[in-house]
Each structure stands twice: as C-alpha cells, then as structure tokens.
N, C-alpha and C positions, 0 to 999 in steps of 0.2 A: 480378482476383478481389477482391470488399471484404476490408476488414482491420476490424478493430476500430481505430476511431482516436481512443479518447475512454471514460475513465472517469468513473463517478461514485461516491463514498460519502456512504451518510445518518450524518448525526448527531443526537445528539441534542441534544448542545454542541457547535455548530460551531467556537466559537473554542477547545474544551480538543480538539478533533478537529485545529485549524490545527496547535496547540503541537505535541501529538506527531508528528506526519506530518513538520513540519520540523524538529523534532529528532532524529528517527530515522533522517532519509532526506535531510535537508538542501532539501527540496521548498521552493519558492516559491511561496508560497500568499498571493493578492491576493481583495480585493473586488469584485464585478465591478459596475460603473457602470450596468448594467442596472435595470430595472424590478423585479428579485424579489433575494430574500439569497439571494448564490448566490457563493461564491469561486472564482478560476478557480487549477488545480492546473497548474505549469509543474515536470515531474517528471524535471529532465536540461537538459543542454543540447541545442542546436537539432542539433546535428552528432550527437550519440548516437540507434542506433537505439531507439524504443518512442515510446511516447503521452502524449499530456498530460488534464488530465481535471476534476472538478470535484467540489465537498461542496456540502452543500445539507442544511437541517436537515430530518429523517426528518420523513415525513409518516404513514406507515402503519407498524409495528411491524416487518412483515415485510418492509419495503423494503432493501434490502442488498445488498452486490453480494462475487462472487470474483473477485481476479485476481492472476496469481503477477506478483510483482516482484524483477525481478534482482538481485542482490547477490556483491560479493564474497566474502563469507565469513557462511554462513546463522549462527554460531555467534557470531561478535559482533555481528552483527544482532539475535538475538535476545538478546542481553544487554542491549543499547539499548533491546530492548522491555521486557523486563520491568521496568529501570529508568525508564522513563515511563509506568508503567501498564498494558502490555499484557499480553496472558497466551496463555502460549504451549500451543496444543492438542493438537500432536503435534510432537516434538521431531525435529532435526534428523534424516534420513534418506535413501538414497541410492536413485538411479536410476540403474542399471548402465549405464555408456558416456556418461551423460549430466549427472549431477551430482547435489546435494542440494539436499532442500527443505525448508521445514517449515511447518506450520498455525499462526497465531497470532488472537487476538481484540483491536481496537486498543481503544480508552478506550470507543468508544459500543459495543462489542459486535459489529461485523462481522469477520466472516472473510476472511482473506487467506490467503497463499502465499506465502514468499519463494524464489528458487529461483536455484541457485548453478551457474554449469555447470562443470563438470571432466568431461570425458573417460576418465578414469582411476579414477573412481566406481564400487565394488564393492558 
C-alpha cells in the first residue's frame, strides 16, 4: 500500500523557516546541491519510524502543506513554538484512547499538527 514518504513546506523565508524547524524540532535541515533552492529536511533518525521531507521558497500564496508531527509532550512543544515565532491556532487537545494534538502556524504562515500519543487520553 503507498505511504506518504516525503514532506514539503513553502516558505517564504527559507532560511528564518530553517531556524525555526531546527530549533523547535532539532530537524537537520541542509542545502541540496541540486539545480533549484531547495533544502533537504532529515526529521529523526534513520532507525525512527516517519518521513523526511523538504522547504522550498513559496511560489503561489496558497502552496502549503498539513501534517501532524509527533511529539513527546504537545505542551512544551508548543512553548518552543511560541518562543520562535509560531503561533498557536488551537491549543492543546485530546483524542480519546489516542492522545493530544494541537494546531499551530510556523514563521511563514503554514499549518501544522503536533500530535502526542497517550493511550490514556480522555
């Protein structure tokens, strides 16, 4: 069955876009030797399950992409974000048996998802 194996986000400042994603997330964000400006996103290690992905400065207004990213604890994640800029669109919240999530917007204005899993989540 395909998976998704491979993100992108626009920016509109790629390099204020680099800063916070590795500051928030600790992501390894490189240049890619390619023919267009395009950094390549190495978001975990090789042994952890999920995807790795890429930024690319916005070409169209409404280019943008969602996609939830795991996190130990959505509640200091999103402290991290609010201290680099982000801003947070719906606050932490729980999905029964499954864990919490929440909405934020990074530096260029895209939406994301961080999502935490707990079991135990009411």
């Amino acid at each position: 069955m395909p998976k998704i194996n491979h993100f992108e986000i626009n920016a509109d400042d790629p390099l204020r876009a680099k800063s916070f994603y590795e500051k928030v997330f600790n992501w390894k964000i490189e240049k890619w030797e390619g023919p267009l400006e395009y950094w390549l996103i190495t978001a975990g290690d090789e042994d952890e399950p999920g995807i790795n992905g890429g930024l690319q400065k916005r070409e169209n207004k409404e280019d943008s992409i969602s996609t939830y990213i795991g996190v130990k604890s959505v509640k200091e994640t999103m402290k991290k974000i609010e201290e680099n800029g982000g801003i947070i669109i719906k606050p932490k919240s729980a999905i029964p048996r499954v864990g919490y999530y929440a909405i934020f917007r990074d530096t260029e204005g895209n939406r994301l998802d961080l999502m935490e899993e707990d079991e135990s989540a009411k």
